[in-house]
C-alpha positions as CSV (number, residue, x, y, z in Angstrom):
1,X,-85.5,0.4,36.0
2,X,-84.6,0.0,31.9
3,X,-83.4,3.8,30.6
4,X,-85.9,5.0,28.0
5,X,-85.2,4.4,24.4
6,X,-83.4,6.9,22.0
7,X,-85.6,9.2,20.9
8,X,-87.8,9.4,24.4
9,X,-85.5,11.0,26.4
10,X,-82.1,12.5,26.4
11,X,-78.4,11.2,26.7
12,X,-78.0,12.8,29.7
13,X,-81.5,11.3,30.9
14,X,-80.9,8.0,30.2
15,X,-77.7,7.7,32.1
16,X,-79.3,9.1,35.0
17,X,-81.8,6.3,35.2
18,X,-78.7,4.0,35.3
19,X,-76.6,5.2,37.3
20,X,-79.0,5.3,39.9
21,X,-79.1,1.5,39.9
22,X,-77.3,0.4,42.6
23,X,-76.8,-3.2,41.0
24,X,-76.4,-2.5,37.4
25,X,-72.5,-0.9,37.6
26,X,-71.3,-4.2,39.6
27,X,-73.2,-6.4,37.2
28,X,-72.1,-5.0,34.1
29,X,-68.4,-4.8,35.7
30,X,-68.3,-8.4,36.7
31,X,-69.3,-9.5,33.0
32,X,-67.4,-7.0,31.1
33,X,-64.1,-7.9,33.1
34,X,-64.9,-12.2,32.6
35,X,-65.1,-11.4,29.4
36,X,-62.0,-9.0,28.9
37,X,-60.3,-11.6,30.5
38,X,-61.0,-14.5,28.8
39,X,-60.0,-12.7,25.4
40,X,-56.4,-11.8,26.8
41,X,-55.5,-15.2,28.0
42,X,-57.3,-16.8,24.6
43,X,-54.9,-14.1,21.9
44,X,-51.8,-15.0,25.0
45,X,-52.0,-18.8,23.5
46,X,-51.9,-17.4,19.8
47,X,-48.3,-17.3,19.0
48,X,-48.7,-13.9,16.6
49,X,-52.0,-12.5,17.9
50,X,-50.8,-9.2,15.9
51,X,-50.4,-10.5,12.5
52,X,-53.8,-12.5,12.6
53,X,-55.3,-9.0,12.9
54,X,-53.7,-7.2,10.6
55,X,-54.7,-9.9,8.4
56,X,-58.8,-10.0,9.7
57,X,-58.0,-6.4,8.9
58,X,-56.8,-6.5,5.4
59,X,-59.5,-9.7,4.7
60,X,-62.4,-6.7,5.8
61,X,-61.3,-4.2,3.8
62,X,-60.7,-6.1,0.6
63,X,-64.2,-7.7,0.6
64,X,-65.9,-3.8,1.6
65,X,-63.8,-3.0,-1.7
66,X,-65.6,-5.3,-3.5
67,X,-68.6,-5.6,-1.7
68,X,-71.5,-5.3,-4.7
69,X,-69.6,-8.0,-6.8
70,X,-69.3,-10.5,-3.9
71,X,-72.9,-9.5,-3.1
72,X,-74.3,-10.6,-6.5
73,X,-72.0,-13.8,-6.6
74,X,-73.8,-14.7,-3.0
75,X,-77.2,-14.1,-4.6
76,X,-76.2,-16.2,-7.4
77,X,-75.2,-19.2,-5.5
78,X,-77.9,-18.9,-3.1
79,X,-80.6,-19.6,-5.8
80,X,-78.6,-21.8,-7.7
81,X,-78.9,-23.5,-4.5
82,X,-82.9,-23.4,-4.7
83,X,-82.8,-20.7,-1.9
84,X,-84.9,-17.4,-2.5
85,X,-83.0,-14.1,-1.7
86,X,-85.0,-10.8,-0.8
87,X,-82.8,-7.5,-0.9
88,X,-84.0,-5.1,1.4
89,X,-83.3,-1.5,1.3
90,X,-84.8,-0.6,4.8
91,X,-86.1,-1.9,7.8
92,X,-90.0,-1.7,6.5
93,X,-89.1,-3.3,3.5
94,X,-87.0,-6.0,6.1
95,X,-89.9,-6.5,8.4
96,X,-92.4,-7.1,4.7
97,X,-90.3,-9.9,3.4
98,X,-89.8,-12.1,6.7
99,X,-93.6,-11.4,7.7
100,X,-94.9,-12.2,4.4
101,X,-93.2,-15.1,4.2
102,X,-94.1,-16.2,8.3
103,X,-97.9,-15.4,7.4
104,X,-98.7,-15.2,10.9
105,X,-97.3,-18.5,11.7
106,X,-95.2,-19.7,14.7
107,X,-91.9,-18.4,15.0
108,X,-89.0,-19.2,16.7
109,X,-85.9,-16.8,16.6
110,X,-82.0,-17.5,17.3
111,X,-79.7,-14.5,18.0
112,X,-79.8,-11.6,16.0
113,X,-78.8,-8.0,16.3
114,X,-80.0,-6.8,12.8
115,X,-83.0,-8.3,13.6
116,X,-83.0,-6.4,16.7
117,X,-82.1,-3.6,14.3
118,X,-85.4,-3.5,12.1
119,X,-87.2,-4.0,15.0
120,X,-88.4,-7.7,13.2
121,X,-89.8,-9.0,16.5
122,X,-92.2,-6.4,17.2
123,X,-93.3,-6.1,13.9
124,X,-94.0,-10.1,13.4
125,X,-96.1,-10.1,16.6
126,X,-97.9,-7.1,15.0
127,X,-98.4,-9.3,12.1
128,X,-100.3,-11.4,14.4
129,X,-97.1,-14.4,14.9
130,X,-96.3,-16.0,17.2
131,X,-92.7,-15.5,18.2
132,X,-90.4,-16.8,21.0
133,X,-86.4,-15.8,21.6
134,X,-84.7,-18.9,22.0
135,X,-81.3,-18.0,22.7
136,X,-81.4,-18.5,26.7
137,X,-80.1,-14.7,27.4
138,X,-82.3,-13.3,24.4
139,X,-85.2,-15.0,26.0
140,X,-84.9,-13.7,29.5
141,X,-84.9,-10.2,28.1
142,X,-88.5,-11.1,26.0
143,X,-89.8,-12.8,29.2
144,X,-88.5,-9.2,30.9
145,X,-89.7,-7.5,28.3
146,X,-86.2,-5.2,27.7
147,X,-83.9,-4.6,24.8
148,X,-80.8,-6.8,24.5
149,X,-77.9,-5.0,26.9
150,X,-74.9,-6.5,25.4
151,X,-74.5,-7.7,21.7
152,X,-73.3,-11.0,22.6
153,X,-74.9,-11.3,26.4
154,X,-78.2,-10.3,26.2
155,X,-79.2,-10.5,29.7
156,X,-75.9,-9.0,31.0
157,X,-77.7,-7.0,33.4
158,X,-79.6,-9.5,35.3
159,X,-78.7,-12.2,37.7
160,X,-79.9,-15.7,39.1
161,X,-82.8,-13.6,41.4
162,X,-84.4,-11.6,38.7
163,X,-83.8,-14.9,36.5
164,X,-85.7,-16.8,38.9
165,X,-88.5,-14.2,39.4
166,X,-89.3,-14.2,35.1
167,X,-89.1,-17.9,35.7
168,X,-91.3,-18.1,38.5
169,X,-93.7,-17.5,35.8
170,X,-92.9,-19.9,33.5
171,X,-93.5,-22.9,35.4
172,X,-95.9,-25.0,36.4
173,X,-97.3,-24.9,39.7
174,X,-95.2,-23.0,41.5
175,X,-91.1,-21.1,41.9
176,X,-88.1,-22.1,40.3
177,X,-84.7,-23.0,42.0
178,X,-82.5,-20.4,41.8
179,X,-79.4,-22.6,40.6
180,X,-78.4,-22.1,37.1
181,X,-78.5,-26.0,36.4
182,X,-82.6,-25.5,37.2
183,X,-83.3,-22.6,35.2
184,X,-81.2,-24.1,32.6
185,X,-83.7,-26.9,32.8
186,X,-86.7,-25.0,32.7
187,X,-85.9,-22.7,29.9
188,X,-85.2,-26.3,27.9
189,X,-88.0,-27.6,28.6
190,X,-90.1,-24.6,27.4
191,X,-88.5,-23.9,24.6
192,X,-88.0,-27.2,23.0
193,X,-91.9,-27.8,23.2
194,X,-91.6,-24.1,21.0
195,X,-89.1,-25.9,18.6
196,X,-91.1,-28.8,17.7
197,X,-94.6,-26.8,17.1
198,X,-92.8,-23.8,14.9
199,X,-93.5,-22.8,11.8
200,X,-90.6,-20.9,10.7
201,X,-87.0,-20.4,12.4
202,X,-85.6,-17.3,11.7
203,X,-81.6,-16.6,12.1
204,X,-79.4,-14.4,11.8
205,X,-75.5,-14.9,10.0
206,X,-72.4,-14.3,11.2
207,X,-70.7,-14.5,7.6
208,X,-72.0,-15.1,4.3
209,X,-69.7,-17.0,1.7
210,X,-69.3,-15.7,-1.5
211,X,-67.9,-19.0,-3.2
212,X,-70.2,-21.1,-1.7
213,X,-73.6,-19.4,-1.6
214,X,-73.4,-20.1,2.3
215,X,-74.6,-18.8,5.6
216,X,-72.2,-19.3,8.7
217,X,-73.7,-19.2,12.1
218,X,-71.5,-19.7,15.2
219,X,-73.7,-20.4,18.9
220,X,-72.8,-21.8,22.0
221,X,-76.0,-23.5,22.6
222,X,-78.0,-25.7,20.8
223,X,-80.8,-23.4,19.6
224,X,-78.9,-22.4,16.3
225,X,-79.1,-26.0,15.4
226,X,-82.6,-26.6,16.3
227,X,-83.8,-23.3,14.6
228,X,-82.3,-23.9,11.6
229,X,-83.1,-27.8,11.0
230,X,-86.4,-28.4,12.4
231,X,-89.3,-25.8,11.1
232,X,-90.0,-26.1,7.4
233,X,-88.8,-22.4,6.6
234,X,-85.7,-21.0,7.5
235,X,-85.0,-17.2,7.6
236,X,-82.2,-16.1,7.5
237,X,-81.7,-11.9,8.1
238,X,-78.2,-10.4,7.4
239,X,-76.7,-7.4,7.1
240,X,-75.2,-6.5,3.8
241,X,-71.4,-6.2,4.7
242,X,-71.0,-9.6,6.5
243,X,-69.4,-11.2,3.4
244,X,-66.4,-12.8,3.3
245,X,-65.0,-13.9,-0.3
246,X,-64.2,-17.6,0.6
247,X,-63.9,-20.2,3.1
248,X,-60.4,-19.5,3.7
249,X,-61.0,-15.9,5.0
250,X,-64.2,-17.5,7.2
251,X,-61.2,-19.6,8.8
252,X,-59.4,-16.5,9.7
253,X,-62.6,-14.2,10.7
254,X,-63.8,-17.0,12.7
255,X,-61.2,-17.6,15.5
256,X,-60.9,-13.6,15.9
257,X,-64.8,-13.5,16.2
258,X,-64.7,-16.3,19.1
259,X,-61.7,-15.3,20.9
260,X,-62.2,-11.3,20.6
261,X,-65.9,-11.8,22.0
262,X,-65.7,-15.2,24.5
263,X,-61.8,-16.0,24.7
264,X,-62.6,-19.3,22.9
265,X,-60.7,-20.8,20.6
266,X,-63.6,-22.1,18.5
267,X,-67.4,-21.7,19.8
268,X,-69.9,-24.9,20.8
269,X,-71.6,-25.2,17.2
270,X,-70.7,-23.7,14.1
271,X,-73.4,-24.4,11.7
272,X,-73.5,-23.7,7.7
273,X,-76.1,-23.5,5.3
274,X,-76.6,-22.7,1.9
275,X,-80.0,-24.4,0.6
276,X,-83.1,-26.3,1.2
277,X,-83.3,-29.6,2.2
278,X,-82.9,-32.1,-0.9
279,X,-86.0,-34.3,-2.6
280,X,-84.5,-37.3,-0.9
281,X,-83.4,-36.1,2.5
282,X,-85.8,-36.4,5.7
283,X,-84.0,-33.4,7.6
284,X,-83.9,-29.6,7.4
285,X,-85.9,-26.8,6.2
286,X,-88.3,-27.1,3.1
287,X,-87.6,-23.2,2.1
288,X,-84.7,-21.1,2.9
289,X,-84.5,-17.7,2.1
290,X,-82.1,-15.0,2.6
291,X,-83.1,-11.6,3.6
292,X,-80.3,-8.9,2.5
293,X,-80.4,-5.6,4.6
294,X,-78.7,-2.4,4.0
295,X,-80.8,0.3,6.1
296,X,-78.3,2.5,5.8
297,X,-75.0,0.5,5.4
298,X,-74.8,1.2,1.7
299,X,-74.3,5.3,2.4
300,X,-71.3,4.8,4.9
301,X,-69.4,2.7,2.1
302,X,-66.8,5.3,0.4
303,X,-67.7,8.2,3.3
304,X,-65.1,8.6,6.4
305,X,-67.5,6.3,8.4
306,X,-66.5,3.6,5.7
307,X,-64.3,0.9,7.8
308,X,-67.0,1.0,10.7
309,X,-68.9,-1.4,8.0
310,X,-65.9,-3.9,8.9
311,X,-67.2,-5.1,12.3
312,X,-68.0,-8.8,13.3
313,X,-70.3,-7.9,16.3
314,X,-67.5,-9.2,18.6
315,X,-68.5,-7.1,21.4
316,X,-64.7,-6.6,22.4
317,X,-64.8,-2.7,22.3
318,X,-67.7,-3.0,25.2
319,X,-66.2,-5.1,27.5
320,X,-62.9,-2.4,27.5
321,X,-65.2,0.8,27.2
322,X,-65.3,2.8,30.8
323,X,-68.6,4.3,30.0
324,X,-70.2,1.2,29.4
325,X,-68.9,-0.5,32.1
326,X,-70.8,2.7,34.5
327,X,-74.2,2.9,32.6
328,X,-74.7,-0.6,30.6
329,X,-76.1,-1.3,27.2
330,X,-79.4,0.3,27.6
331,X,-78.7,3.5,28.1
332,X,-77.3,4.3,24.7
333,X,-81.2,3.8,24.0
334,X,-80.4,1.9,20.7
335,X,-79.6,-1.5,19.2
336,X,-75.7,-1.2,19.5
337,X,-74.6,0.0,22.5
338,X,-70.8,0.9,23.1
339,X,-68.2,2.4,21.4
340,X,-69.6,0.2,17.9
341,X,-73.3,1.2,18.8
342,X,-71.6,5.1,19.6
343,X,-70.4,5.1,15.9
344,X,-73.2,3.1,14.3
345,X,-76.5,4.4,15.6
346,X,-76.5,8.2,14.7
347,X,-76.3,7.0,11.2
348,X,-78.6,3.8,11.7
349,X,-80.7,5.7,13.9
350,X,-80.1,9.2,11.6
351,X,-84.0,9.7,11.4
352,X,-84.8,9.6,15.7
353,X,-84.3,12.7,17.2
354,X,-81.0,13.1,19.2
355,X,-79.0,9.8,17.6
356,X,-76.1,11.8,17.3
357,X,-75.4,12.7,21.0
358,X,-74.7,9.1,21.4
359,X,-71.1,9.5,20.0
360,X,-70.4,11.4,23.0
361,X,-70.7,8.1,25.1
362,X,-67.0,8.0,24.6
363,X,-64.0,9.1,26.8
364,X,-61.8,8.6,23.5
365,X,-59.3,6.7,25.8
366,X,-58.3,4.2,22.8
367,X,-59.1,0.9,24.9
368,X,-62.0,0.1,22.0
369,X,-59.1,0.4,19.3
370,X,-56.9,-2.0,21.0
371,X,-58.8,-4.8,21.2
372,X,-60.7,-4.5,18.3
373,X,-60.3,-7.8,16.4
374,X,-60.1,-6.0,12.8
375,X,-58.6,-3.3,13.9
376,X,-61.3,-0.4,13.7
377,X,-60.1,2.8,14.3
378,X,-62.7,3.6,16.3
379,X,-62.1,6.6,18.5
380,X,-61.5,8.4,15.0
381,X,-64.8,7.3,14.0
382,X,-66.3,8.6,16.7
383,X,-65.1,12.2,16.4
384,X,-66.5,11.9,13.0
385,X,-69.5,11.5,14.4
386,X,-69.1,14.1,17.0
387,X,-68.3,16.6,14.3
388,X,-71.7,16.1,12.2
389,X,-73.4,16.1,15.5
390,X,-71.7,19.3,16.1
391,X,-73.4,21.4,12.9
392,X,-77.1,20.1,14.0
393,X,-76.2,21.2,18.0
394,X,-78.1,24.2,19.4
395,X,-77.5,27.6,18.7
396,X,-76.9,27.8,22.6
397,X,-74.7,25.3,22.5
398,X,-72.8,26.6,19.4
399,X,-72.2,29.9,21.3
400,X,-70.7,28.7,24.1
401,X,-68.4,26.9,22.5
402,X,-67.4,29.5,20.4
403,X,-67.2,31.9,22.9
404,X,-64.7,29.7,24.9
405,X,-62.7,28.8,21.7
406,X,-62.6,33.0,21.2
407,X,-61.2,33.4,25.0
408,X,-58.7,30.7,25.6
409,X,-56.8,31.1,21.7
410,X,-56.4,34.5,22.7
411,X,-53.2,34.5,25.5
412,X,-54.9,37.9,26.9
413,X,-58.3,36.4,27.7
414,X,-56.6,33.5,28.8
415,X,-55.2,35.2,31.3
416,X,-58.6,37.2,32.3
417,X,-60.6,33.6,32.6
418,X,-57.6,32.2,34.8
419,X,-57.5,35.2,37.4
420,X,-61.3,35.3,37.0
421,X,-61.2,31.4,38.4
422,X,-58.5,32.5,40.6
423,X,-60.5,35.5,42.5
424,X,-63.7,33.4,42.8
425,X,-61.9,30.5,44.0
426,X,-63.8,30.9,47.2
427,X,-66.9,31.7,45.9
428,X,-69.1,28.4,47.6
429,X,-70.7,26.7,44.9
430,X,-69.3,29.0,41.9
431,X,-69.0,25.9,39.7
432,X,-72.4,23.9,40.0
433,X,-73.9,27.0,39.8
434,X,-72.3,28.8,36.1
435,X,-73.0,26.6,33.2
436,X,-71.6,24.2,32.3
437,X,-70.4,23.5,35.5
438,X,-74.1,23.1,36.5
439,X,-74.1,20.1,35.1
440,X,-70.8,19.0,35.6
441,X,-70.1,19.8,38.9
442,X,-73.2,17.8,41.1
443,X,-71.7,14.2,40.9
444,X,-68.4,15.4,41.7
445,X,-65.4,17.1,44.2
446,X,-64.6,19.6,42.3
447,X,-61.3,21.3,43.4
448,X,-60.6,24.8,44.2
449,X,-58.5,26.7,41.8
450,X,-54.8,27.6,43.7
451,X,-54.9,30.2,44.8
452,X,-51.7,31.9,42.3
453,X,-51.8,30.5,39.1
454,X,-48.6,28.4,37.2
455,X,-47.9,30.9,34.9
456,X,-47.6,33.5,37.9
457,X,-45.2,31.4,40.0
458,X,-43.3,30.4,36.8
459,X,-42.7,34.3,36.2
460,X,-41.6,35.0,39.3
461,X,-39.1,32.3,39.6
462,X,-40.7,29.7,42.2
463,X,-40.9,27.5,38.9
């Protein structure tokens, strides 16, 4: 069962829902681990791994620094290019310019997580298109009809069985073989009849060059290609901040994307564009445009949340996180899931009731910083976030939080609450029963306090 979405149900909710699946956690696990490992032994070939991201580092932070100038440079080259750019402040004004210009056409869609974002494929289906994933993971999830689990494996959470079963549908006359090689097969075979017929391929962009008036998109299967070159109108749908200034920092930013997400050196296809097809060429799209998104990435430039704008959607931070690795993608109930998602969504989200409680998906351990190819300091982030959630928490809350801070900076009440713990420390139940123990306690042992206390033993010399 899929958790509800943010805004249908609470933190605390959601994670019930997945933690009672008894196949998610060992799913999730086994991914997030063949991931993690791949990255180590990919950065263990690099002879400086360290220096390559303090320089990814330094290459983010000088193009955020100049982000409206390189912005405007992009634009430029892009319609010197014969390209049309659309600048989009939100996700309505997003969803307008790529449905106005698919006019209820068919669609076919490679990855894209700010497309996930804006919510673009429910809104062109609204707009009476025709739309169809064709990344292989990003289609089982339509097929399933879920959210994205995983920012770079969509269908993370299922395997070959529940594969097969939103297969079994898809063919003609009867089941699918449950090897991979078949349902490989089968998903080619559907979606390459969807390739030929479309209308419009939408994208999204991994980096945007500033120099060049150029969109860099890096797959590891052949759809990018095939979205891109073979309807008449190409899309693509980027977020603001994924500039880079030139092709030399796209070198650099590319082998830490590819090796921090899939431990490869360089992925399957790396595709660039930067126009429409010439008068005299045969191949490619007719129209590209550009669709520019800030929904809410413009406000965190300048603010303490201002380096979370340097992520490269790696997905490192998730396959390290221990609280992903219990409950999954889907029960952050947003787009980003994660530490990144645990940062980014209570200000993506800002306007869905209960976006901030999402920061405290976080045990803070520091794993997320570590790996993080551009060196986010994210665990700092995230307490950033917990502290404007704090001022919008219930009054209940508030109070009891106060009321603990009044009784242990005081070493009298200190005192009192430990021999208070102390003399109940047989009392049964005493801790799933007193909030917040209540809610604490049920999934756990929770151990008995001893029965004299440190500070008594160290005063009477046992210490």
């Amino acid at each position: 069962m899929i958790p509800p979405r943010l805004g249908e149900a609470s933190l605390r909710d959601r994670t019930r829902v997945a933690l009672a699946d008894p196949v998610l956690r060992p799913r999730t696990a086994r991914a997030v681990d063949r991931f993690a490992s791949h990255r180590v032994e990919s950065l263990a070939r690099l002879d400086d791994p360290g220096a390559l991201r303090d320089a990814a580092r330094r290459v983010r932070a000088s193009v955020l620094s100049d982000l409206p100038a390189l912005l405007e440079r992009f634009a430029d080259r892009l319609l010197a290019h014969g390209a049309h750019v659309h600048w989009a402040h939100d996700a309505t004004e997003a969803n307008a310019a790529v449905t106005g210009i698919a006019r209820g056409g068919r669609v076919v869609k490679s990855k894209s997580m700010v497309s996930e974002e804006i919510g673009l494929g429910p809104a062109l289906e609204h707009a009476g298109c025709d739309v169809v994933e064709t990344d292989l993971g990003e289609w089982i999830v339509q097929l399933a009809g879920e959210p994205p689990s995983h920012i770079i494996a969509p269908a993370l959470h299922h395997d070959r069985d529940t594969i097969g079963e939103l297969f079994d549908r898809e063919a003609d006359g009867g089941g699918v073989d449950r090897e991979p090689t078949a349902l490989a097969a089968l998903a080619r075979e559907r979606l390459r009849e969807r390739f030929l017929a479309a209308d419009v391929g939408i994208t999204g962009a991994n980096f945007g060059v500033a120099e060049a008036g150029a969109v860099v998109l890096v797959t590891n299967e052949g759809n990018g290609r095939l979205v891109t070159s073979l309807p008449p109108v190409h899309v693509v749908v980027m977020g603001m901040e994924r500039l880079t200034a030139d092709w030399q920092q796209v070198d650099l930013l590319l082998g830490m994307l590819t090796r921090a997400a899939t431990g490869q050196s360089l992925t399957s296809y790396v595709s660039v564009t930067g126009g429409p097809r010439a008068i005299d060429d045969d191949a490619g799209p007719a129209e590209l445009h550009v669709v520019i998104v800030d929904n809410g990435r413009s406000a965190m430039l300048g603010t303490e949340l201002h380096d979370m704008l340097a992520c490269i959607r790696c997905g490192a931070c998730l396959n390290v996180c221990p609280v992903f690795r219990q409950i999954g993608g889907h029960a952050y109930g947003s787009t980003y899931p994660g530490p990144m998602g645990s940062v980014l969504t209570p200000t993506l989200d800002a306007a869905v009731p209960g976006a901030g409680e999402v920061a405290d998906a976080s045990t803070l351990c520091g794993a997320c910083n570590e790996v993080c190819p551009v060196g986010i300091p994210l665990t700092d982030l995230l307490l950033v976030q917990r502290r404007a959630a704090a001022v919008d928490a219930p009054w209940t809350s508030r109070a009891a939080w106060r009321a603990w801070s009044a009784a242990w900076s005081s070493p009298v009440r200190y005192r009192a609450s430990i021999t208070a713990a102390t003399t109940a420390r047989d009392a049964s139940g005493l801790a799933a029963l007193v909030p917040p123990g209540d809610r604490w306690a049920p999934g756990r042992a929770v151990p008995r306090p001893a029965a004299r206390s440190f500070r008594a033993r160290w005063k009477a010399g046992e210490i």
